[in-house]
N, C-alpha and C positions, 0 to 999 in steps of 0.2 A: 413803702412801696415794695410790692412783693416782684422776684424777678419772676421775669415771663419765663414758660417751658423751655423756649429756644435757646436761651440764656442757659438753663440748669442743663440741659441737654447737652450743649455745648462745652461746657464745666464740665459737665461729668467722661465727656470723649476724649478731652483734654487730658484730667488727672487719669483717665485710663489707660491713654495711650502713653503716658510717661511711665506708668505706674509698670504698664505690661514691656514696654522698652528697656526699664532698670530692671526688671525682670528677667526678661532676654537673655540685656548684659551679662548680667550677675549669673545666670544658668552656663552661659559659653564661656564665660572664667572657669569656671566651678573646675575644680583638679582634673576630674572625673570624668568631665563632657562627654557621651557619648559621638561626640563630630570630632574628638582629637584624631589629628593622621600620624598614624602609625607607619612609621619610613623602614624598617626593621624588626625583629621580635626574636628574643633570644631564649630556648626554653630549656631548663635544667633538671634532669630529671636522677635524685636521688632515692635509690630504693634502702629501706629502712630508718628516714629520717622521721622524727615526729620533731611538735612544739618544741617539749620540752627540752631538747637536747643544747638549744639557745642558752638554755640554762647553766650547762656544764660547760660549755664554751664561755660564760662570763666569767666562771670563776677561774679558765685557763687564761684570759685575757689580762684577768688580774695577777696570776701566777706569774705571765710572763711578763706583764707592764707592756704590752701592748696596745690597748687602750686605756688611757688615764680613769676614762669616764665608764669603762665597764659595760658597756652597751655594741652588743654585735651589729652586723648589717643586718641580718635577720629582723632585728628589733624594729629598722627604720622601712619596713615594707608598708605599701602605702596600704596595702589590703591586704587580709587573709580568705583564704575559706576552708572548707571540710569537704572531701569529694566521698561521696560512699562508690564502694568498691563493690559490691555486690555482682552478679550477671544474671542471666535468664538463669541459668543451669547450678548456680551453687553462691552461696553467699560469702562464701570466703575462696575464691580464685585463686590461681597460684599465682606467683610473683611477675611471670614472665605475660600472665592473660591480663595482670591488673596493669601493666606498662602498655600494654599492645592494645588495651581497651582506652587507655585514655590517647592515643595516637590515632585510634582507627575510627573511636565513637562507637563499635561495634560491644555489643553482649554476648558473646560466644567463648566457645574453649578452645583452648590453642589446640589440642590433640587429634580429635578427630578432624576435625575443620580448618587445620593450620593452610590447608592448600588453595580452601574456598576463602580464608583470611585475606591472603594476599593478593586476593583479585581486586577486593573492594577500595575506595581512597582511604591514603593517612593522609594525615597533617600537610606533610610536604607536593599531595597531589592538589588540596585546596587550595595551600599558598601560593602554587604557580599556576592556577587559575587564576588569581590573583595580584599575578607579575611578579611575585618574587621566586627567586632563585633561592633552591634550599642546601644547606650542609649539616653534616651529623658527623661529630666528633665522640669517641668511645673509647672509655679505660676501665681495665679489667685488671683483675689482682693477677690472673692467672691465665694460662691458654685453655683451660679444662671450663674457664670459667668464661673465656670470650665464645667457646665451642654453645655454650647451655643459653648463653643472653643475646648474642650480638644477634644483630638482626639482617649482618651478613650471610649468617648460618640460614635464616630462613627459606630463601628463596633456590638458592641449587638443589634442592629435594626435590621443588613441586615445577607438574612442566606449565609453561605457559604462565610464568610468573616473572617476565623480565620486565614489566610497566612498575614492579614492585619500589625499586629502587634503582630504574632505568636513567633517570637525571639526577642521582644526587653526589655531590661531593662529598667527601669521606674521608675522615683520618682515627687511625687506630690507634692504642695504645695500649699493648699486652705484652707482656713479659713472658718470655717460656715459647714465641712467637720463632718460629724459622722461618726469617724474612727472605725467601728465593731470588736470585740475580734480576729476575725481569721483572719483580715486585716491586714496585713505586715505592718511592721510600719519602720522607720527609723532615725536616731538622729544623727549628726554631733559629737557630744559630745561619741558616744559610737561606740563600734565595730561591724562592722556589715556585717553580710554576705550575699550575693546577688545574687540568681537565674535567669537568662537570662528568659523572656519568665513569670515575674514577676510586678506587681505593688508594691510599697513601698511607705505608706505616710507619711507626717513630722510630729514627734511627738508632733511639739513644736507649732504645727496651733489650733488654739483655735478657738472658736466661731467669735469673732470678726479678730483677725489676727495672723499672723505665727511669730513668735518671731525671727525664725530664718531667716538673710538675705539670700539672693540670692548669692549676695558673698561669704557667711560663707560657709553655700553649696554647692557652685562651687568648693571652694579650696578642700575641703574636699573629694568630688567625683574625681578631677584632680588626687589625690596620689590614690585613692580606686580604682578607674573605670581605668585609663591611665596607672598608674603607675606599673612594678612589681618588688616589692621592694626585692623578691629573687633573679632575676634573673640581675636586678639591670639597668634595661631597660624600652621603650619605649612600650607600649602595642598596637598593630595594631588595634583602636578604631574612632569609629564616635558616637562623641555626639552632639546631638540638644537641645537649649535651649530654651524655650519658655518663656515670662514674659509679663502677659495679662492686670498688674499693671497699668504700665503707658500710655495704652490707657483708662483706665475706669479712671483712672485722670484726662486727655486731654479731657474727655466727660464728663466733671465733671465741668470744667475748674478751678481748683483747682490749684492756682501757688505755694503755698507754697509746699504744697505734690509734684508736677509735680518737683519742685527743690530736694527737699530729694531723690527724687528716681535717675533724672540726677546724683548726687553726687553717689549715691551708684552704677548705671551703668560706673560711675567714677572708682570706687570700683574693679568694676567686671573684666575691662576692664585691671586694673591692676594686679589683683591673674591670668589671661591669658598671659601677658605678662612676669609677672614673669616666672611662667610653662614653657611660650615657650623658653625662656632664658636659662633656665637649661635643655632643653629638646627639641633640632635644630631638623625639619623634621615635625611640626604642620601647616598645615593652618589653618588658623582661618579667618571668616567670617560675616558680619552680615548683614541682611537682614531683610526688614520694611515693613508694608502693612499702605496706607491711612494714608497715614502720613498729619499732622495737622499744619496748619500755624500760624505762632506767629507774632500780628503784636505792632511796638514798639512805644515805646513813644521818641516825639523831645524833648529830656531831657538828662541831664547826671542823673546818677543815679545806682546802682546795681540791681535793677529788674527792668528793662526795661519794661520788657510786658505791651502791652494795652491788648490785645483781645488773642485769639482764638479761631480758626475755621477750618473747616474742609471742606476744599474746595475738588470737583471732582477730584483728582488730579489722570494723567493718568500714573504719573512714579510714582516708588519708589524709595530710594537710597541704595547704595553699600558702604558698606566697608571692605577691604580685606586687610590681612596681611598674609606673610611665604611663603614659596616654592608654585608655581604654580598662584597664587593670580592674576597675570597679566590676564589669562585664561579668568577668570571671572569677569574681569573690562571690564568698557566701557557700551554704550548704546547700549540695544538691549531687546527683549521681555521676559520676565519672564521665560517664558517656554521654553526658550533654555539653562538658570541655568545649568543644570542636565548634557545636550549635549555637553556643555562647559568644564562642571567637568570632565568629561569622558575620553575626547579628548585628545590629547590621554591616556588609561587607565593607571592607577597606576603602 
């Protein structure tokens, strides 16, 4: 007896609607989900890093017996991608447009146009459309060198640019810096209270260099800035990091220093990972401008490097970790970063 339509009908609604349910499931598991909530978003931005530099960091890892297994944090990113650097006006930008380009989404040059820049939103103005509270943390090798990059420098030029970085929180970190009496100051080591709409500098930056790491101070701002320790939660926060150190190395070409500081971005990468461990619903991201080539010696050996150089190069690279991350992997042009993040909104 053959079954009737109703019968097969019914069968077939049946096994579809299980079929498309363990589907469902299986999609909203998926690492990647685009429906993860992102409670936080932490973004790092190193100018001069590429790929391979993971590389020379394995063999300091091994040098120093840091890690048994030889495998940086870099390695355990849940995505990559390739951002092309390019703008309307010149395929190979300077340093300071390809940073300011992937923060603003904008195609422009910083020179003529740095005033009409700073009208339009960053980063920091989407994400407090979007309730979070932003901060920007910044370390410079030099004061000549926080003068050329910081994005403090930007805005007393141009008039009518105070929405620029009118709410953000801020802490410096430049050596060669003459920190004035009525200058906010700020210490790892001490308690400290923090005005949105404020700059704060490191107390421990001296003429020649800032005693305290980038790490130290990372962890530190993670429980102060992210964390609220009454309420015993996640703080709805977007911080950016800037470290302007390990390009003026790379321009230096300095292997020894270029290694200390991999090691400590070793460091960094771990008080983040910790955090995020204690603390599910962070992205975390990092992003590089004019990243610099290392080219090796036919040798065994723990410091590889022959050379360094800093080749036109037209991408930059990606690494992304936690809810959402998938978004913003893959190759595509800098200034769709922001349009990526967005999509759909928090």
């Amino acid at each position: 007896m053959r079954p009737s339509f109703s019968r097969l009908s019914f069968s077939f609604a049946l096994f579809s609607f299980v079929f498309c349910s363990s589907f469902a499931y299986a999609f909203s598991s998926f690492k990647f989900s685009k429906t993860e909530y992102v409670k936080a978003i932490i973004w790092l931005q190193i100018p001069g890093l590429d790929f391979h530099h993971s590389v020379f960091l394995s063999y300091l890892l091994q040098e120093h017996q840091v890690n048994p297994k030889i495998k940086s944090e870099f390695e355990s990113a849940d995505c990559i991608g390739s951002l092309i650097t390019a703008n309307s006006h010149t395929i190979t930008p300077a340093l300071s447009e390809v940073l300011l380009g992937q923060l603003s989404g904008k195609r422009t040059l910083l020179g003529e146009n740095k005033c009409e820049i700073l009208k339009e939103n960053f980063a920091w103005h989407e994400f407090e459309k979007n309730q979070f509270l932003s901060g920007i943390l910044e370390k410079f090798s030099s004061e000549e060198q926080r003068k050329e990059f910081s994005l403090f420098e930007l805005a007393p030029t141009c008039p009518n640019s105070s929405q620029f970085l009118d709410s953000i929180l801020s802490w410096i970190m430049a050596p060669g810096k003459k920190i004035g009496e009525k200058e906010k100051k700020f210490s790892f080591q001490e308690k400290n209270f923090f005005e949105f709409g404020n700059s704060y500098w490191d107390k421990t930056c001296t003429e020649k260099e800032c005693y305290a790491l980038l790490s130290t101070n990372l962890e530190y701002l993670l429980k102060e800035f992210f964390y609220d320790s009454v309420a015993k939660n996640l703080r709805r926060r977007f911080l950016l990091v800037r470290d302007f150190t390990y390009y003026a190395q790379l321009q230096k070409k300095d292997i020894p220093a270029i290694g200390k500081t991999l090691l400590e971005f070793e460091k960094v990468l771990q008080v983040i990972q910790e955090f995020r461990e204690k603390n599910p619903g962070i992205l975390f991201f990092i992003s590089s401008a004019l990243p610099a080539s290392f080219t090796w010696e036919k040798k065994q050996g723990l410091v590889p490097i022959k050379e360094i150089v800093f080749l036109d190069s037209l991408t930059t690279p990606l690494f992304a970790w936690g809810p959402r991350s998938s978004l913003i992997c893959g190759h595509y042009n800098q200034h769709d970063l922001l349009t990526r993040l967005f999509a759909p909104t928090f």
